[in-house]
HTML snippet that shows the backbone in 3Dmol.js (N, CA, C, O; Angstrom):
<script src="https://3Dmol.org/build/3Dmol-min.js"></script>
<div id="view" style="width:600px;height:400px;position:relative"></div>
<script>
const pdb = `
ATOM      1  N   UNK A   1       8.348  -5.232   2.247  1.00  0.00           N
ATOM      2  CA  UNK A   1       7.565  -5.278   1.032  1.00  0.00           C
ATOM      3  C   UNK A   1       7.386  -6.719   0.543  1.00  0.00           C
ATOM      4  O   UNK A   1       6.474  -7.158  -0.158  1.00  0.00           O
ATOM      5  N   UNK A   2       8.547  -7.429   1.103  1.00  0.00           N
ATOM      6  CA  UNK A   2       7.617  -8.721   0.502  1.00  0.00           C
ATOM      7  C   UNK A   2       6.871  -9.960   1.115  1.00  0.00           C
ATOM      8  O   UNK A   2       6.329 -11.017   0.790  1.00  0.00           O
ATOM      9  N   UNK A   3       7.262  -8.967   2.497  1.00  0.00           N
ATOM     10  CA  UNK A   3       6.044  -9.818   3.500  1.00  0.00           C
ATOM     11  C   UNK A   3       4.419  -9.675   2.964  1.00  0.00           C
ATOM     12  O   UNK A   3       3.484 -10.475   2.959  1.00  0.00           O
ATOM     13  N   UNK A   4       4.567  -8.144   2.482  1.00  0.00           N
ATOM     14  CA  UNK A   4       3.183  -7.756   1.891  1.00  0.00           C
ATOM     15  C   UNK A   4       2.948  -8.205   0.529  1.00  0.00           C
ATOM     16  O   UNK A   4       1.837  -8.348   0.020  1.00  0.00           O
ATOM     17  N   UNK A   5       4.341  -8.470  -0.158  1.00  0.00           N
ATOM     18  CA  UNK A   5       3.354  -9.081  -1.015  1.00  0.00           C
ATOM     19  C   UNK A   5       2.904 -10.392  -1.316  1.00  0.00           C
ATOM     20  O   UNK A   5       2.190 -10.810  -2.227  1.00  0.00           O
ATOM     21  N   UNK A   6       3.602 -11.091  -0.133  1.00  0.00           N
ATOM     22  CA  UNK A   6       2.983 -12.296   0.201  1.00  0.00           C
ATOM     23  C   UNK A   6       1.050 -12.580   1.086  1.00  0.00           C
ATOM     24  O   UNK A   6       0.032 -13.250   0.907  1.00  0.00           O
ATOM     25  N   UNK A   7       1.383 -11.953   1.649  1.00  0.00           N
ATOM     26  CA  UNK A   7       0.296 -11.489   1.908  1.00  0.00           C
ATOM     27  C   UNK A   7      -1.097 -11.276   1.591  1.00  0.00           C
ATOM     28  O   UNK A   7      -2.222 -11.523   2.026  1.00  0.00           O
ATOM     29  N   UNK A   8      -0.292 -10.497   0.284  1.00  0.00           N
ATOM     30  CA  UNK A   8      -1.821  -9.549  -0.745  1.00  0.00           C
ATOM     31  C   UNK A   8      -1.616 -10.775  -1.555  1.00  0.00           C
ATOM     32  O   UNK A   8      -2.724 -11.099  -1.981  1.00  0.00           O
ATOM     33  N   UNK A   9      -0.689 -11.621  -1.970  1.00  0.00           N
ATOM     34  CA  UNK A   9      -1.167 -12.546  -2.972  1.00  0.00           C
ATOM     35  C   UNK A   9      -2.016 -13.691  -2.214  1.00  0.00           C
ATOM     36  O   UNK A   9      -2.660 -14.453  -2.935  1.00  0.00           O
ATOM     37  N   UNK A  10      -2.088 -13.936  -0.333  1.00  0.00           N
ATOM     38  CA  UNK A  10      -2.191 -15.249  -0.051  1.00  0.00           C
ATOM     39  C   UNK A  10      -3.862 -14.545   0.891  1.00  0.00           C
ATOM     40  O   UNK A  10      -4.700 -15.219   1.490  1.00  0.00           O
ATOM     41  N   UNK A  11      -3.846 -13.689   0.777  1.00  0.00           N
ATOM     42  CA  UNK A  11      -4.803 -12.906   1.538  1.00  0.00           C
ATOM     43  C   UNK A  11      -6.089 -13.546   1.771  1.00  0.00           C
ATOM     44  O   UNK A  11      -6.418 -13.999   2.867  1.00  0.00           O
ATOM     45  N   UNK A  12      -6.808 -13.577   0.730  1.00  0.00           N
ATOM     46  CA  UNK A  12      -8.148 -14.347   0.966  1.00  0.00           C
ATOM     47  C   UNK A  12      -7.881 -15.861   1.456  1.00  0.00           C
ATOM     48  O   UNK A  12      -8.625 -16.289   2.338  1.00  0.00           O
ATOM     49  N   UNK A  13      -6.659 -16.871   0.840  1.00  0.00           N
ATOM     50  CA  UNK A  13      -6.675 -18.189   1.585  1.00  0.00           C
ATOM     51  C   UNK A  13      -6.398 -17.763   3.117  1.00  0.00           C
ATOM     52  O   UNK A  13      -7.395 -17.992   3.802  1.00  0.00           O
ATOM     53  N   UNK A  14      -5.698 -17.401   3.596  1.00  0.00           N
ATOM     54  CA  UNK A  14      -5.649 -16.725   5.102  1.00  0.00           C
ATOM     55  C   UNK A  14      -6.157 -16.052   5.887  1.00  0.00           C
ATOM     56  O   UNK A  14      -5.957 -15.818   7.079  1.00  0.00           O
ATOM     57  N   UNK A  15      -7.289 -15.528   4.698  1.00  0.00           N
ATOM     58  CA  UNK A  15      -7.963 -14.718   6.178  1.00  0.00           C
ATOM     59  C   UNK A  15      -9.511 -14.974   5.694  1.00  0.00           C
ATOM     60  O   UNK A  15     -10.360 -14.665   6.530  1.00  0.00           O
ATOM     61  N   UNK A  16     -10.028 -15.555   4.316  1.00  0.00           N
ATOM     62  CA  UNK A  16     -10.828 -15.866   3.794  1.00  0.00           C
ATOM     63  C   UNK A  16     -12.127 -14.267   3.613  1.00  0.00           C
ATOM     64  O   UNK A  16     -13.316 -13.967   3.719  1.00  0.00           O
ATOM     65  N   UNK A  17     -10.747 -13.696   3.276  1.00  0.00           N
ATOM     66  CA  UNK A  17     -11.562 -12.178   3.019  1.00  0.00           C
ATOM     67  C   UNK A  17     -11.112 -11.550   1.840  1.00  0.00           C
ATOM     68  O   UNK A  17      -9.932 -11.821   1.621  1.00  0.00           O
ATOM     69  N   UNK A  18     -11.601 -10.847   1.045  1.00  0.00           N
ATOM     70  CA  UNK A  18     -11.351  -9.939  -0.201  1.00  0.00           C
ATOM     71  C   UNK A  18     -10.638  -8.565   0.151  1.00  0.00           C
ATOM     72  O   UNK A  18     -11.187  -7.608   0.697  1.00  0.00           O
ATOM     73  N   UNK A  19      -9.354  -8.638  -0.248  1.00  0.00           N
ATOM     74  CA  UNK A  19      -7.983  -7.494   0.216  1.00  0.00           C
ATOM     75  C   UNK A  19      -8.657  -6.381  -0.482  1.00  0.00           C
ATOM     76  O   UNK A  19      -8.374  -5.257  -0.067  1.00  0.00           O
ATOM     77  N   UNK A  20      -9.360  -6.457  -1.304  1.00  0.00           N
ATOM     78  CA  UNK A  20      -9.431  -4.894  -2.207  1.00  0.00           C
ATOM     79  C   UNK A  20     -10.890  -4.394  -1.051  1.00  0.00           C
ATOM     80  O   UNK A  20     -11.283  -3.249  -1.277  1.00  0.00           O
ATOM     81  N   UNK A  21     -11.565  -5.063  -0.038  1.00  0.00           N
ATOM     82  CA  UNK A  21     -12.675  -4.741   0.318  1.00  0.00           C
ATOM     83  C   UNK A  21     -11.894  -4.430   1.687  1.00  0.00           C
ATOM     84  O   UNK A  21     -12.005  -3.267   2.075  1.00  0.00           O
ATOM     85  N   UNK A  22     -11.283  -5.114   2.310  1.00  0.00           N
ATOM     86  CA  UNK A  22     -10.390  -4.434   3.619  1.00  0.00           C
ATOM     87  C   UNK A  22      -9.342  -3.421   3.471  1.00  0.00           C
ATOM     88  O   UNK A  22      -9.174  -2.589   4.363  1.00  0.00           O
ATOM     89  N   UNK A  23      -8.600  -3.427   2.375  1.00  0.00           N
ATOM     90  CA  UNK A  23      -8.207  -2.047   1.926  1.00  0.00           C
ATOM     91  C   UNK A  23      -9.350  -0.950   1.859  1.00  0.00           C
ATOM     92  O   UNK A  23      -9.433  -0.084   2.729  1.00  0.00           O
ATOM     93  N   UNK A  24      -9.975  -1.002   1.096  1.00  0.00           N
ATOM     94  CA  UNK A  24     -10.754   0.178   1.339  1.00  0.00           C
ATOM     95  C   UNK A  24     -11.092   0.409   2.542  1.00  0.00           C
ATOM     96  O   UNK A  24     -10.784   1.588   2.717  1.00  0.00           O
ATOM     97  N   UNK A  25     -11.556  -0.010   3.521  1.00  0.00           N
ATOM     98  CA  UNK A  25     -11.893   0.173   4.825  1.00  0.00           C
ATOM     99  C   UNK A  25     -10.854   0.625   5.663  1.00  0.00           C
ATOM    100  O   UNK A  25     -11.034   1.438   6.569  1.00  0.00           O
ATOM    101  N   UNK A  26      -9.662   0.061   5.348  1.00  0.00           N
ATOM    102  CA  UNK A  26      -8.889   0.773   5.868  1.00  0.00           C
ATOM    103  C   UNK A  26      -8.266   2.241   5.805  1.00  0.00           C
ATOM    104  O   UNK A  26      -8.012   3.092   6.658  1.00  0.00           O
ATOM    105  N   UNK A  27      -8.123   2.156   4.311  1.00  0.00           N
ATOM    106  CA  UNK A  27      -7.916   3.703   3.892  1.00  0.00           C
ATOM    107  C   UNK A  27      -9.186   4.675   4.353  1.00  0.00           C
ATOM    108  O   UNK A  27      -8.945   5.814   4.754  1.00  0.00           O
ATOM    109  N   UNK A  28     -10.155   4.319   4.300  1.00  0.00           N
ATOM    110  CA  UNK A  28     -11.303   5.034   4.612  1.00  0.00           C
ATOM    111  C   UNK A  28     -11.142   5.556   6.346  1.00  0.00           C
ATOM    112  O   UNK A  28     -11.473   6.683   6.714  1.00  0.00           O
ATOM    113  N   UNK A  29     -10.641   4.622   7.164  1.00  0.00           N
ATOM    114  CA  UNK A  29     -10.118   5.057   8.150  1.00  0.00           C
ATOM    115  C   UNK A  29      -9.147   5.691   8.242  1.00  0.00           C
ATOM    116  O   UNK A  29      -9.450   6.557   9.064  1.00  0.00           O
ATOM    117  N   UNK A  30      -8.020   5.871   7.903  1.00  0.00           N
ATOM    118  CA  UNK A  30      -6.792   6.569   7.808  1.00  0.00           C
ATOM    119  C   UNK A  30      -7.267   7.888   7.431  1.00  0.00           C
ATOM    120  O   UNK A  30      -6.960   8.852   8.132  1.00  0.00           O
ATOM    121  N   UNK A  31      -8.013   8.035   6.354  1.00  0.00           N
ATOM    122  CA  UNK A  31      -8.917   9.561   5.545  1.00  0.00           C
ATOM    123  C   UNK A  31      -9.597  10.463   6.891  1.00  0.00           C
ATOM    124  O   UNK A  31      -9.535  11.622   7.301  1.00  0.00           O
ATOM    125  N   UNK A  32     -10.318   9.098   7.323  1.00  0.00           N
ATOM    126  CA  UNK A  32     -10.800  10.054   8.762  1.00  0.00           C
ATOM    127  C   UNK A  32      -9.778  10.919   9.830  1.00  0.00           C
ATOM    128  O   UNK A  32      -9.930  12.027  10.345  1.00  0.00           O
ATOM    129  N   UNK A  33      -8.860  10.092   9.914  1.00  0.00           N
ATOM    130  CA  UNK A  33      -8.289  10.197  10.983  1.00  0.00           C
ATOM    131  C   UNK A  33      -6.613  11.162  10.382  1.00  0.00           C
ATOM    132  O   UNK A  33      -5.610  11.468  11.027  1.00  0.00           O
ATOM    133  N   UNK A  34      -6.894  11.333   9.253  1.00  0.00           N
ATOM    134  CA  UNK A  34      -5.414  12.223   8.466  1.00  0.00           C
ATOM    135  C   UNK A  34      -5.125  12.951   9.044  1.00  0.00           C
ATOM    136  O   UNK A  34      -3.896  13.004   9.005  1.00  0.00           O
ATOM    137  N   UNK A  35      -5.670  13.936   9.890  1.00  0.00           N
ATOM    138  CA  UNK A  35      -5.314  15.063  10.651  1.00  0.00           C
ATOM    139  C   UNK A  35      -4.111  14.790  11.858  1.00  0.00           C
ATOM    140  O   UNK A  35      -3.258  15.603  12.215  1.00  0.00           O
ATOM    141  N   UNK A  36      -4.353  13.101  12.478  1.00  0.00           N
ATOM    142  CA  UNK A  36      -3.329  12.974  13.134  1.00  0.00           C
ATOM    143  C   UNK A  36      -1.986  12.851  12.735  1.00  0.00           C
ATOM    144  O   UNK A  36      -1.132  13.049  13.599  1.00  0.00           O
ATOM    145  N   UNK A  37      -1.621  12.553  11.550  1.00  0.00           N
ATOM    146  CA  UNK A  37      -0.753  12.056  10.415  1.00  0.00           C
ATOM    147  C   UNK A  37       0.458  13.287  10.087  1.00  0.00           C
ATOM    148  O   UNK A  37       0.183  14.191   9.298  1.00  0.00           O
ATOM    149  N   UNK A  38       1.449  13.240  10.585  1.00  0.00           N
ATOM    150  CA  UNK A  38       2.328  13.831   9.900  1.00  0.00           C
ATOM    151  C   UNK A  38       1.918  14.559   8.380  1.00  0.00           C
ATOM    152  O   UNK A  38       1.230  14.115   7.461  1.00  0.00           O
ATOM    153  N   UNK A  39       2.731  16.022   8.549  1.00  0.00           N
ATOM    154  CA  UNK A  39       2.244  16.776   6.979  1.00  0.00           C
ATOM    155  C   UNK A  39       2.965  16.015   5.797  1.00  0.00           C
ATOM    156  O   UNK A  39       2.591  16.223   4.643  1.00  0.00           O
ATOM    157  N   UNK A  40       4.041  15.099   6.081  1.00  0.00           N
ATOM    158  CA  UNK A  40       4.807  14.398   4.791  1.00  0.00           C
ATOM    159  C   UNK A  40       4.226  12.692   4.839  1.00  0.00           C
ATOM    160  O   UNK A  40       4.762  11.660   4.435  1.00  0.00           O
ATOM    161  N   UNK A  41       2.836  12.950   5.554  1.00  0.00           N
ATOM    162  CA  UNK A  41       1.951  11.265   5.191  1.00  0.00           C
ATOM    163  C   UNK A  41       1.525  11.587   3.879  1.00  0.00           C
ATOM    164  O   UNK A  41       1.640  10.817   2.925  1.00  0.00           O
ATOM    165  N   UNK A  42       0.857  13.127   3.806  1.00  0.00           N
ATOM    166  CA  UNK A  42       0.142  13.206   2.791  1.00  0.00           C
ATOM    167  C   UNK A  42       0.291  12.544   1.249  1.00  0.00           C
ATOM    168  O   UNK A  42      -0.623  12.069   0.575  1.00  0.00           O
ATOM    169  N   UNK A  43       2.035  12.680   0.811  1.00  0.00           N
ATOM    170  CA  UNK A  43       2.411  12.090  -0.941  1.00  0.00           C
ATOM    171  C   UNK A  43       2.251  10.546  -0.689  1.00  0.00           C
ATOM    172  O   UNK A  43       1.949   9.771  -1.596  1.00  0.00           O
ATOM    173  N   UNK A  44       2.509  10.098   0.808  1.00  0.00           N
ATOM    174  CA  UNK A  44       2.123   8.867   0.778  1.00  0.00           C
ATOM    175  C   UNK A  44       0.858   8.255   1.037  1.00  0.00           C
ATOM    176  O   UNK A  44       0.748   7.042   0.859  1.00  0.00           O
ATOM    177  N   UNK A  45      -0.165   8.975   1.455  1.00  0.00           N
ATOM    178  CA  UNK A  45      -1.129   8.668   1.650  1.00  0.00           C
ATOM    179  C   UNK A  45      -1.716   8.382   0.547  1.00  0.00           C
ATOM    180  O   UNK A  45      -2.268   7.289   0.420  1.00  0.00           O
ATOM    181  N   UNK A  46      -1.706   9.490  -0.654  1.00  0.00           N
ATOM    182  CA  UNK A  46      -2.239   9.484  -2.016  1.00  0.00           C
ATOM    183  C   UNK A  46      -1.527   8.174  -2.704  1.00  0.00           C
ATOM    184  O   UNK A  46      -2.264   7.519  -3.440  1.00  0.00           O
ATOM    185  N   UNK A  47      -0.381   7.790  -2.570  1.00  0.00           N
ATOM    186  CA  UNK A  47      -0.161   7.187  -3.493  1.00  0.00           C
ATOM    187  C   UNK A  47      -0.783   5.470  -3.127  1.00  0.00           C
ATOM    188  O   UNK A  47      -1.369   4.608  -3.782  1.00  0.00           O
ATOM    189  N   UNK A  48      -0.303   5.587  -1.810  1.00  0.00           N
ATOM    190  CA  UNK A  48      -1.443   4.341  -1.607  1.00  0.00           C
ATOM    191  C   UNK A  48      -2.944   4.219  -1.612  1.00  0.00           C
ATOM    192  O   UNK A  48      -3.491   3.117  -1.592  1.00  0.00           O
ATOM    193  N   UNK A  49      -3.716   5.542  -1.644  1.00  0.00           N
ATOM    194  CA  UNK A  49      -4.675   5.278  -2.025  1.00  0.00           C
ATOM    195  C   UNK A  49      -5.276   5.398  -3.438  1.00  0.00           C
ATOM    196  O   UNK A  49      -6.267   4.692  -3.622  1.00  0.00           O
ATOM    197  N   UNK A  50      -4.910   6.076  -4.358  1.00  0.00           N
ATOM    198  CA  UNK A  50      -4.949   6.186  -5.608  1.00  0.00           C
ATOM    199  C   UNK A  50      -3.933   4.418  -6.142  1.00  0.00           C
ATOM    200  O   UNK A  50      -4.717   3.634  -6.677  1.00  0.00           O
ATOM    201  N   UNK A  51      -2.836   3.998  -6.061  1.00  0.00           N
ATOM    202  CA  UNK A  51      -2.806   2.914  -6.882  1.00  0.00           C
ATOM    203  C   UNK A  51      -2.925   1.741  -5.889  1.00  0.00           C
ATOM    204  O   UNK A  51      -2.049   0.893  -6.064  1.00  0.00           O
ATOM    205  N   UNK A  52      -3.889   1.452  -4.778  1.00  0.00           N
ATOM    206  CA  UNK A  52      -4.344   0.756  -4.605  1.00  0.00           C
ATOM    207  C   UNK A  52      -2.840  -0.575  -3.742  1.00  0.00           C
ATOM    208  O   UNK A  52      -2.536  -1.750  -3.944  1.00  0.00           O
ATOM    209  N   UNK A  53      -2.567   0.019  -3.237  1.00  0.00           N
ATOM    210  CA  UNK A  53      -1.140  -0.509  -3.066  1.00  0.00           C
ATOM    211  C   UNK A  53      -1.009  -1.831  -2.061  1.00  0.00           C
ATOM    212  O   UNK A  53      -0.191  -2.748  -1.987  1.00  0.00           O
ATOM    213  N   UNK A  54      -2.210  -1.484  -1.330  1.00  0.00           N
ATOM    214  CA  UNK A  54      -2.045  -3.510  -1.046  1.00  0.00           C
ATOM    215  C   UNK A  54      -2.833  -4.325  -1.275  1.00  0.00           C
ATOM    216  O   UNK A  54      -2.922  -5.318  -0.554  1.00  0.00           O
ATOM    217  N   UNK A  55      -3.668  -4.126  -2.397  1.00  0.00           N
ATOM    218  CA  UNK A  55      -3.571  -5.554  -2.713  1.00  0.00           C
ATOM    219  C   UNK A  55      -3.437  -5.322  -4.329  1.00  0.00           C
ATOM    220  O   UNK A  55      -4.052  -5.997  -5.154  1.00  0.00           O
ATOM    221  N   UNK A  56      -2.840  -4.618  -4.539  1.00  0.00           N
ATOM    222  CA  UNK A  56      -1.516  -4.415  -6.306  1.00  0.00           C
ATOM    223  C   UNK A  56      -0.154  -4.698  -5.498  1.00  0.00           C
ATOM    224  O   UNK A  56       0.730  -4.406  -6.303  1.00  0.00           O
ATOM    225  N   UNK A  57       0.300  -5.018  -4.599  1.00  0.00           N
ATOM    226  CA  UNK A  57       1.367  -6.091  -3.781  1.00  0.00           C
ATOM    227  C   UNK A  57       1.442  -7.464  -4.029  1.00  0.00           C
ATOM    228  O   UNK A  57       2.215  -8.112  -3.324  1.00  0.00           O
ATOM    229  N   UNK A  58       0.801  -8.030  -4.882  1.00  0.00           N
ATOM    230  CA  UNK A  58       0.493  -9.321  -5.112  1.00  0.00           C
ATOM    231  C   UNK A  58       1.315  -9.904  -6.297  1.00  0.00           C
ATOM    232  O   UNK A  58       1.824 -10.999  -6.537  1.00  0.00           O
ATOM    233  N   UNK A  59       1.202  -8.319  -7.140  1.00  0.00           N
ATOM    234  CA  UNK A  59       1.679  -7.963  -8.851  1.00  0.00           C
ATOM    235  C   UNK A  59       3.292  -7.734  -8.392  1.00  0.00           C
ATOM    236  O   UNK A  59       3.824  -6.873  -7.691  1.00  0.00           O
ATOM    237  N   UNK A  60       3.907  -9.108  -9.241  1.00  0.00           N
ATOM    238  CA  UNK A  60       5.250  -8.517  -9.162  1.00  0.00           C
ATOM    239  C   UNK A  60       5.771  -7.292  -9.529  1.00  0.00           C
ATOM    240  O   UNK A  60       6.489  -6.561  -8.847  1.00  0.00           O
ATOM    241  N   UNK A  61       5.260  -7.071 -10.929  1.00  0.00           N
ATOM    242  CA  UNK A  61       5.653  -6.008 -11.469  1.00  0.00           C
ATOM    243  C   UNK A  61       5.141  -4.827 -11.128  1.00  0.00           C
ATOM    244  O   UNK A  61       5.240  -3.837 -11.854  1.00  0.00           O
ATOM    245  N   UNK A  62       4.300  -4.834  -9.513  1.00  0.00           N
ATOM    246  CA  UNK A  62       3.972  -3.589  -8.935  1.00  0.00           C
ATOM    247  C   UNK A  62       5.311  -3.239  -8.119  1.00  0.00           C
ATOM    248  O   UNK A  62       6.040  -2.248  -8.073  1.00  0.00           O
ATOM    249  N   UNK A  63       5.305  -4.605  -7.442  1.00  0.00           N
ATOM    250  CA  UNK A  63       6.561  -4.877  -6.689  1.00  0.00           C
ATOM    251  C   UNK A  63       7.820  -3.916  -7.037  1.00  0.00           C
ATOM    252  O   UNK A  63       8.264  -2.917  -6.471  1.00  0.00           O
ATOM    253  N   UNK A  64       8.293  -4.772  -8.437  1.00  0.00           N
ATOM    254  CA  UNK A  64       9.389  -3.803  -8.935  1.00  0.00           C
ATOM    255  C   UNK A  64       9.428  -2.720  -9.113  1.00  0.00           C
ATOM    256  O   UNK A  64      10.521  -2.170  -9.247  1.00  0.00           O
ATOM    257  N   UNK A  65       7.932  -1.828  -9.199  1.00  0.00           N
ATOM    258  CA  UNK A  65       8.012  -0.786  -9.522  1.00  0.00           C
ATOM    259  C   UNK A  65       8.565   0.365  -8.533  1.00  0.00           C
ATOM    260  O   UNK A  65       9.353   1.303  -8.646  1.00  0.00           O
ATOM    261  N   UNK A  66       7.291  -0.486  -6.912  1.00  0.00           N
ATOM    262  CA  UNK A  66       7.900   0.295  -6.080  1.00  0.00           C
ATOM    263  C   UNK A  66       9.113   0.477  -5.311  1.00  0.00           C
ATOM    264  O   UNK A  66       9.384   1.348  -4.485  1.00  0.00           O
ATOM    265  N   UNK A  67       9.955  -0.734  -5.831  1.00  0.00           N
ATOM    266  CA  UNK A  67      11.433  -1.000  -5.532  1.00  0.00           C
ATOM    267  C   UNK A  67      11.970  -0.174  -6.099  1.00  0.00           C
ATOM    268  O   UNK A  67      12.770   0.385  -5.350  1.00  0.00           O
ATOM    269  N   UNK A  68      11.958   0.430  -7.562  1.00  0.00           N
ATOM    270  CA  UNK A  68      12.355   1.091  -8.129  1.00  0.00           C
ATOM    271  C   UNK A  68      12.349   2.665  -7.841  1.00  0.00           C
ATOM    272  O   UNK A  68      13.226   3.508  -8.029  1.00  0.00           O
ATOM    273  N   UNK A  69      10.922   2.776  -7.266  1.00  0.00           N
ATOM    274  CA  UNK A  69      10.692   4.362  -6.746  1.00  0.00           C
ATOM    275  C   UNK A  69      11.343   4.374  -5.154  1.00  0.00           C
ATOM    276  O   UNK A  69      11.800   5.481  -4.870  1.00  0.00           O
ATOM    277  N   UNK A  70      11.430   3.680  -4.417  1.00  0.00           N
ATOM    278  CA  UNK A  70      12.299   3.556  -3.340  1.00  0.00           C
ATOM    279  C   UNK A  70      13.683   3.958  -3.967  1.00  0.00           C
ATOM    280  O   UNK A  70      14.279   5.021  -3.795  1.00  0.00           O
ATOM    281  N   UNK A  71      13.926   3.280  -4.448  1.00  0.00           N
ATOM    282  CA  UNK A  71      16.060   3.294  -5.167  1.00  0.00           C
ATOM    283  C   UNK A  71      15.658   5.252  -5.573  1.00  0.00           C
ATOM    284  O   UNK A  71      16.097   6.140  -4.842  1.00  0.00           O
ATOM    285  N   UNK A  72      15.157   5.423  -6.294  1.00  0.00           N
ATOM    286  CA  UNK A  72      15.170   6.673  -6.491  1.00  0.00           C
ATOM    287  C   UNK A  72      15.146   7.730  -5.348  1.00  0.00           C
ATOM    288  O   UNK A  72      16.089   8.481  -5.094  1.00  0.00           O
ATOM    289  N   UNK A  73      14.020   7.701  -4.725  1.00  0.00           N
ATOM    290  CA  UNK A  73      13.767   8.445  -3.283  1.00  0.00           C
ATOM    291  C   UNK A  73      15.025   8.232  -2.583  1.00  0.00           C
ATOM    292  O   UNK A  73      15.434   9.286  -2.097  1.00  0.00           O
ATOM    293  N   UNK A  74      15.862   7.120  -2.341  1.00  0.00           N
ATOM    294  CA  UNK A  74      16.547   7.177  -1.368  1.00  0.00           C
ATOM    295  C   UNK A  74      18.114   8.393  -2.089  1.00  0.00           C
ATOM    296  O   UNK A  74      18.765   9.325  -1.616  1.00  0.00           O
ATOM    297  N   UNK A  75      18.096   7.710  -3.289  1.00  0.00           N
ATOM    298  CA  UNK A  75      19.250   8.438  -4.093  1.00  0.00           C
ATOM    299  C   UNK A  75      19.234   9.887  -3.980  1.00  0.00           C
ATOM    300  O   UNK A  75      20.249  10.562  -4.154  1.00  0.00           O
ATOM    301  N   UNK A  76      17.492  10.633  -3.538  1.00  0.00           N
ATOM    302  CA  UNK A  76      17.893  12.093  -3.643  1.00  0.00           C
ATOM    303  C   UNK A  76      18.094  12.353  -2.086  1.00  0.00           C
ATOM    304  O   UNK A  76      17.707  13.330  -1.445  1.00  0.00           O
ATOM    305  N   UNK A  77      18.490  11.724  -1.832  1.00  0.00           N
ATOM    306  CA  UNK A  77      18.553  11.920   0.001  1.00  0.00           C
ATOM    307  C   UNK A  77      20.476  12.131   0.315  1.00  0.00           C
ATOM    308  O   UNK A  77      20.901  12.289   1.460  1.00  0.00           O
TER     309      UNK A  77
END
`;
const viewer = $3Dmol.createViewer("view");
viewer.addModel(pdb, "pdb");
viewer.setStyle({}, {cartoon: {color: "spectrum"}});
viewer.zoomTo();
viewer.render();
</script>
C-alpha cells in the first residue's frame, strides 16, 4: 500500500498520464472480465470501484483509512 501510494501521488510525473483516467480503464476491464474473478473479488471489487482507490492512494488519510479497515478484517479472522 505504500508503494501505491507513492505511485498515485507521483503518477502523472512518471508516466505523464492522468491516474483517475487509467483507473477507469482499468476497472472497466476487470467489469468485463468479473466472471473470471473469484466469488469473494466481488466486496472488493466494489469497494475499489466505488471509492476510487488508486488514485485516492495519494490521500494519506485514505491511506489510514484503509489501514484501518485491514486491522479490522484481519482481527475477525
Amino acid at each position: 500500500m505504500f508503494i501505491d501510494h507513492f505511485l498515485s501521488k507521483n503518477f502523472n510525473k512518471l508516466f505523464n498520464k492522468d491516474i483517475e483516467i487509467i483507473e477507469k480503464r482499468i476497472l472497466d476491464e476487470v467489469e468485463k472480465n468479473r466472471n473470471i474473478f473469484p466469488k469473494g473479488f466481488d466486496s472488493i471489487f466494489k469497494w475499489l470501484n466505488n471509492k476510487n482507490v488508486m488514485s485516492n492512494y495519494k490521500d494519506i488519510e485514505f491511506l489510514e483509512r484503509a489501514f484501518q479497515g485491514l486491522a479490522r478484517n484481519y482481527k475477525k479472522r
